[in-house]
C-alpha positions as CSV (number, residue, x, y, z in Angstrom):
1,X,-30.9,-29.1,-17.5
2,X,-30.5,-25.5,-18.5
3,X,-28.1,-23.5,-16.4
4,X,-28.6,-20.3,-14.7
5,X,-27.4,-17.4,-16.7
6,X,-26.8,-14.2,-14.2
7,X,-27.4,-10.7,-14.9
8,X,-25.1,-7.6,-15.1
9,X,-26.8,-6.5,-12.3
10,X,-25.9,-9.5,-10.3
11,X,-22.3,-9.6,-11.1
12,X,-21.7,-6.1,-10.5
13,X,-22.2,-6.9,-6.8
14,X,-19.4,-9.7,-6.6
15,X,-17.6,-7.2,-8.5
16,X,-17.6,-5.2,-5.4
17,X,-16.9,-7.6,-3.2
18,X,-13.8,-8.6,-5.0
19,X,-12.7,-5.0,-4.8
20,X,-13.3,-3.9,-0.9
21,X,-11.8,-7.2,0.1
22,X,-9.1,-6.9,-1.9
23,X,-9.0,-3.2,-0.4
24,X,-9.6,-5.0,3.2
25,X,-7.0,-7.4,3.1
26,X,-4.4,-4.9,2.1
27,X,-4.8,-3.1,5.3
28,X,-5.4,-6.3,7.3
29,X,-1.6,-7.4,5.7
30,X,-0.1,-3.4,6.7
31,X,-1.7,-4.4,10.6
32,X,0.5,-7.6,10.6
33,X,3.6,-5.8,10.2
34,X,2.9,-2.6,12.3
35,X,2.0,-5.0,14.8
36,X,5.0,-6.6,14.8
37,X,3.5,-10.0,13.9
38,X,5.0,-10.5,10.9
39,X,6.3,-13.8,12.3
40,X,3.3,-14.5,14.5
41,X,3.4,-17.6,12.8
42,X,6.9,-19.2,11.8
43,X,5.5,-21.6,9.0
44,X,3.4,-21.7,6.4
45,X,0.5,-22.9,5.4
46,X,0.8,-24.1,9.1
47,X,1.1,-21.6,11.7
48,X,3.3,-23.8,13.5
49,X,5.1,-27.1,14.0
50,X,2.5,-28.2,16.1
51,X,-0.6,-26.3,14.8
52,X,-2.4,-25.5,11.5
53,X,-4.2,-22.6,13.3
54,X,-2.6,-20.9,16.5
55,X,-4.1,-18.1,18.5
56,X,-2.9,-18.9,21.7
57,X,-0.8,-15.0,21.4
58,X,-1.2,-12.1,19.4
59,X,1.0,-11.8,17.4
60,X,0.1,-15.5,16.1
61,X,-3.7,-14.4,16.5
62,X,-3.0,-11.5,14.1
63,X,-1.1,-13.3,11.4
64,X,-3.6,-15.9,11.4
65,X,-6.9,-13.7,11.1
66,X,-4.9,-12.3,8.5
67,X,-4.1,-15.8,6.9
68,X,-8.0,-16.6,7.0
69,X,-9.1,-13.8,5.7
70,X,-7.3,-14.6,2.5
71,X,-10.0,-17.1,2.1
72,X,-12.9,-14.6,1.6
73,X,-10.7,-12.8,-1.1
74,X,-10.1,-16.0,-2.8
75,X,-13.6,-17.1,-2.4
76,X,-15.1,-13.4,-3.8
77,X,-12.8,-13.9,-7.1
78,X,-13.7,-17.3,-7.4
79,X,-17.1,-16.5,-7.7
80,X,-16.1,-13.8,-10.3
81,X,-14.5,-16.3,-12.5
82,X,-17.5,-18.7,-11.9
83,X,-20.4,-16.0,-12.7
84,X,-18.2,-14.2,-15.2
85,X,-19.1,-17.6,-17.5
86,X,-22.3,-17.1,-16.5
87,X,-23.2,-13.9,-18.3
88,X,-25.3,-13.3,-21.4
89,X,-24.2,-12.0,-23.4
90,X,-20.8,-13.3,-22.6
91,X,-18.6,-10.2,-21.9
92,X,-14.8,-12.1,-22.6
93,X,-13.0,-9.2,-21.0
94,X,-14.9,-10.0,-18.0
95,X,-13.7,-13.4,-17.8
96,X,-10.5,-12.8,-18.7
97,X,-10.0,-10.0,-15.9
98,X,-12.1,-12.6,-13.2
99,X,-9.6,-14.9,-14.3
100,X,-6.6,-12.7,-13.8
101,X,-7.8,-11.9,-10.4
102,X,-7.6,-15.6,-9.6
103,X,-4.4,-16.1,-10.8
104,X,-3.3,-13.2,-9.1
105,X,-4.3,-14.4,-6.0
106,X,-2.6,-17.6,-6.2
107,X,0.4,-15.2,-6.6
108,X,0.0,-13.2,-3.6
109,X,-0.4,-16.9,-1.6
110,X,3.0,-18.0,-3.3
111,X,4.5,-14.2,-2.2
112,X,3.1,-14.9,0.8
113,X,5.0,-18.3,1.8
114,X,8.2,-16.5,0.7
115,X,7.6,-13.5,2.7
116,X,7.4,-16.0,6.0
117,X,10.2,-18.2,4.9
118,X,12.3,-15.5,4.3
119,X,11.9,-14.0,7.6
120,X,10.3,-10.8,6.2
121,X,12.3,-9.8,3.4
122,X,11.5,-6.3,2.6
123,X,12.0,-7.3,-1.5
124,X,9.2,-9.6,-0.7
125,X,7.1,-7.6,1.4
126,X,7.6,-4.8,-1.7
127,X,6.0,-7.6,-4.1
128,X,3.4,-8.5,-1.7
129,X,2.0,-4.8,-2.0
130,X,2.6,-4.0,-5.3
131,X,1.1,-7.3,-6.0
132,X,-2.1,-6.6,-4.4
133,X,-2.4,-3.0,-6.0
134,X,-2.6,-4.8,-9.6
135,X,-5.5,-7.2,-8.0
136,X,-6.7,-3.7,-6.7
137,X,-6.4,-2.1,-10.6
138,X,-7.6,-5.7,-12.1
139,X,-10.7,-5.4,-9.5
140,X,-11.7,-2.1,-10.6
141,X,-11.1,-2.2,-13.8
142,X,-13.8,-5.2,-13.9
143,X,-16.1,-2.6,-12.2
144,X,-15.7,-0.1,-14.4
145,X,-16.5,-2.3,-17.5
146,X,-19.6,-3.7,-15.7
147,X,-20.9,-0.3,-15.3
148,X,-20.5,0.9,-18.9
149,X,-21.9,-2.3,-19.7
150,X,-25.4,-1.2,-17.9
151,X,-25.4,1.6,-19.5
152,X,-26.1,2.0,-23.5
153,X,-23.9,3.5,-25.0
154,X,-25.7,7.1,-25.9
155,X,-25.8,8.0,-22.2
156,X,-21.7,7.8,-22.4
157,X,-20.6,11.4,-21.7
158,X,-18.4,11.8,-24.3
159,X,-20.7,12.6,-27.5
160,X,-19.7,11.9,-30.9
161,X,-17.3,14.0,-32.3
162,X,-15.9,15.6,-29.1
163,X,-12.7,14.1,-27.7
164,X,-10.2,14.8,-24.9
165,X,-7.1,16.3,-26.0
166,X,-3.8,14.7,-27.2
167,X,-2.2,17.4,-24.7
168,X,-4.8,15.8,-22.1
169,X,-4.1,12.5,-22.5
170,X,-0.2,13.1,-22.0
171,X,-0.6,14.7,-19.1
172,X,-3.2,11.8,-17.7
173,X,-0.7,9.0,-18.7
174,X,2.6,11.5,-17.0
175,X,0.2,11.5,-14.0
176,X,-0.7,7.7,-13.8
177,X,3.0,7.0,-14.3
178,X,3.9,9.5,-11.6
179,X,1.5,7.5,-9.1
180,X,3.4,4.2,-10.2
181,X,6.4,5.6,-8.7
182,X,5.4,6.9,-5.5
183,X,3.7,3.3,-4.6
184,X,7.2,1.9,-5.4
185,X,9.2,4.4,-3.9
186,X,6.9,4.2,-0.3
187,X,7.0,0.5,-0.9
188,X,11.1,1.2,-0.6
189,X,10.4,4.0,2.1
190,X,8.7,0.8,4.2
191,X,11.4,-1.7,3.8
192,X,13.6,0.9,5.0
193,X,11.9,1.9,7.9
194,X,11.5,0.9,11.7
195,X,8.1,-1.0,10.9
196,X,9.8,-4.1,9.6
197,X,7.4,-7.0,11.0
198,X,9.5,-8.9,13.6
199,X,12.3,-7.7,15.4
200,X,15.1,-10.2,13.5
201,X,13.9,-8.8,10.1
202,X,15.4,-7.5,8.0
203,X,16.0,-4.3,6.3
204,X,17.4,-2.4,3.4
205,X,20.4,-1.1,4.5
206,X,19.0,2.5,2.8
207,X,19.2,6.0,4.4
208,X,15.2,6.6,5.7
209,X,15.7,10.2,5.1
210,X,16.7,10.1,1.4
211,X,14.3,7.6,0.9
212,X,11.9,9.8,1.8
213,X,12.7,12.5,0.3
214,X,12.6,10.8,-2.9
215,X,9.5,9.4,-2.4
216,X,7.9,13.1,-1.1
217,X,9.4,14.4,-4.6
218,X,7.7,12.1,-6.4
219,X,4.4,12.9,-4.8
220,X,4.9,16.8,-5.6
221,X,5.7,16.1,-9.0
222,X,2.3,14.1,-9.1
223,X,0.9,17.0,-7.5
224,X,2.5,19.2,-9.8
225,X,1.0,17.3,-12.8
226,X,-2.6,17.9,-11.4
227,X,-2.4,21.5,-11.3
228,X,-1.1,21.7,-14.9
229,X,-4.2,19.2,-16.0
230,X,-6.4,21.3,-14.1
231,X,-5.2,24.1,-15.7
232,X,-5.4,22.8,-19.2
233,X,-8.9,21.3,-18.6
234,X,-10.1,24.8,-17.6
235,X,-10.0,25.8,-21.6
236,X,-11.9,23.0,-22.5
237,X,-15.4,23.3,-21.6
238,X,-16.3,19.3,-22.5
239,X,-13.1,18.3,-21.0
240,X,-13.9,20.5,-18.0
241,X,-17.6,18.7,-17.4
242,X,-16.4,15.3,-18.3
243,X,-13.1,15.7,-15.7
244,X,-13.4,18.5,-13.1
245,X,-15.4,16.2,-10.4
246,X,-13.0,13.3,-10.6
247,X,-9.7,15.4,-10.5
248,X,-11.3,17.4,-7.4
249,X,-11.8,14.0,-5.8
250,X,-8.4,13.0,-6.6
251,X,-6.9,16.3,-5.4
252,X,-8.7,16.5,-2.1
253,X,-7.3,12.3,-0.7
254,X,-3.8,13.8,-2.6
255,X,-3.6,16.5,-0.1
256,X,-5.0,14.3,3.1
257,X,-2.5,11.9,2.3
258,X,0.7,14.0,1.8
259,X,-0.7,16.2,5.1
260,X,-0.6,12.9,7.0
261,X,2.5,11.3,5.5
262,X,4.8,14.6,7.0
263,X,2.5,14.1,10.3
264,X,3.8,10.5,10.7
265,X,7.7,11.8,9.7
266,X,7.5,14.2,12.2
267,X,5.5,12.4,15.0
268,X,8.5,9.4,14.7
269,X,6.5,7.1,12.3
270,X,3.5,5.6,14.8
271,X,1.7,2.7,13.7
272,X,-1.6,4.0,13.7
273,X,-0.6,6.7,11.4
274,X,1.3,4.7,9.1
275,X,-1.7,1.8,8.7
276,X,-4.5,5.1,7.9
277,X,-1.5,5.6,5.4
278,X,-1.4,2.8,3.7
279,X,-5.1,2.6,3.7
280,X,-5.1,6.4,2.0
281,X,-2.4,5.0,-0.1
282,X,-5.2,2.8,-1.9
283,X,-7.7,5.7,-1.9
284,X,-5.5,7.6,-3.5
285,X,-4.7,5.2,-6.8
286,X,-8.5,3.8,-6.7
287,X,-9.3,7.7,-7.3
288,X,-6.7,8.1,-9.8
289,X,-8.1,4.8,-11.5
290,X,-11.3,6.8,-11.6
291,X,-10.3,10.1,-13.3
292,X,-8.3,7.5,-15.7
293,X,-11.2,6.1,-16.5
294,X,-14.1,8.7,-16.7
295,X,-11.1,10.4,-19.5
296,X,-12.5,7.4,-21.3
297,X,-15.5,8.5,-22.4
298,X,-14.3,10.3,-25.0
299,X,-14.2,9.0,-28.7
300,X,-10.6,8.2,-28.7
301,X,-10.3,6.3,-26.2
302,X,-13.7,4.6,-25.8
303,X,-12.2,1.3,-27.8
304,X,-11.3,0.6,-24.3
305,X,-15.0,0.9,-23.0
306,X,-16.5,-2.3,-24.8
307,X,-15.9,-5.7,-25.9
């Protein structure tokens, strides 16, 4: 008995639902700690001594909605990995990035044992995120190549002979690398800071305010770097059609995001503000992923685009 083969078409759509759960869970994981119920349940994969699945308080009811929706990421990149073999033609880097999404979520369960055992170790907690930002990456990245895949390849924007700029490309990569270190420096800002999880947690015994500051320095410099490439795209006419939307985009959730992370300094950290920040956080790199790879169309770089 033949089996099914699926369609780009089809797999494009578990695609996306690897991706906004992956986005979901993210911000489900950022409500855990801001509500303080970090250690809502004290074991793991139990919630409890006496329970696999407690929500008889909040905190406990929190963690565990939390803990079960990890089972709708798994099941969305489990599916990937399934349909990705699927396929016909067979696309390998699809499998191989479905298949890095799985292992990567096995990860993030491992991370996530330590995290409880270790009472909330901000190291841990720093992993966790960063951890889910390269499912995030990994996610969209499979997107990406799914849509280039549905389209041939003379509707690609970048037409033969025209490529973006060495010059460009620098400042696209010094940009990228700028956005690596203002994840991990916030990651460092929130284990330093009063939203730890659980009252007993602990912290990094770090100044808040330098911290911060370092963290706000790296997001000017990134901001910094934008204006020069918009500057520099501005000469270039292709480089100007092919980037101008996605850098705009990028630009506009840069300047929500910084806006709102000196609103929540100021306003003594609140939850609520700090959780639309983390979300934003994700906006901001997703968009970033986006100008990154619409650059791609060009010649150079378009041994990227397809297997």
């Amino acid at each position: 008995m033949l089996k099914p083969v699926i369609t780009l078409r089809a797999f494009s759509r578990i695609t996306w639902a690897c991706l906004l759960s992956l986005y979901a869970i993210i911000v489900t994981g950022s409500l855990v700690r801001l509500t303080g119920s970090g250690l809502g349940c004290e074991d793991w994969p139990r919630c409890s001594d006496q329970r696999f699945v407690d929500v008889s308080n909040a905190h406990a009811a929190i963690e565990q909605i939390n803990r079960l929706f990890t089972g709708v990421v798994a099941f969305a990149v489990i599916a990937a990995a399934l349909l990705s073999l699927r396929l016909r033609p067979r696309h390998s880097s699809l499998i191989w990035l479905a298949l890095g999404l799985v292992a990567g979520v096995v990860l993030q369960v491992m991370i996530g044992a330590i995290v409880v055992i270790s009472g909330l170790h901000p190291a841990f907690n720093m992993a966790h995120y960063l951890v889910s930002i390269l499912l995030i990456t990994t996610a969209f990245e499979m997107l990406c190549r799914v849509r280039r895949l549905l389209r041939s390849d003379t509707n690609l924007m970048g037409a033969k002979g025209v490529d973006v700029s060495t010059s460009t490309r620098r400042l696209i990569g010094l940009l990228m690398a700028l956005f690596c270190l203002v994840l991990i420096a916030g990651t460092v800002v929130t284990g330093s800071g009063p939203h730890a999880g659980d009252q007993t947690a602990p912290r990094f015994s770090l100044s808040i305010q330098s911290v911060t500051r370092i963290h706000s320095a790296a997001v000017w410099l990134a901001l910094l770097t934008v204006i020069v490439l918009f500057a520099r795209i501005r000469r270039n006419s292709f480089e100007w059609r092919l980037l101008s939307r996605s850098l705009e985009t990028l630009t506009m959730i840069m300047i929500a995001q910084g806006f709102l992370g000196y609103l929540q300094y100021f306003a003594g950290v609140p939850a609520g503000l700090v959780a639309v920040h983390v979300a934003l956080s994700v906006a901001v790199w997703i968009a970033a992923l986006s100008m990154f790879d619409t650059a791609r169309n060009s010649v150079t770089w378009r041994q990227f685009v397809l297997d």
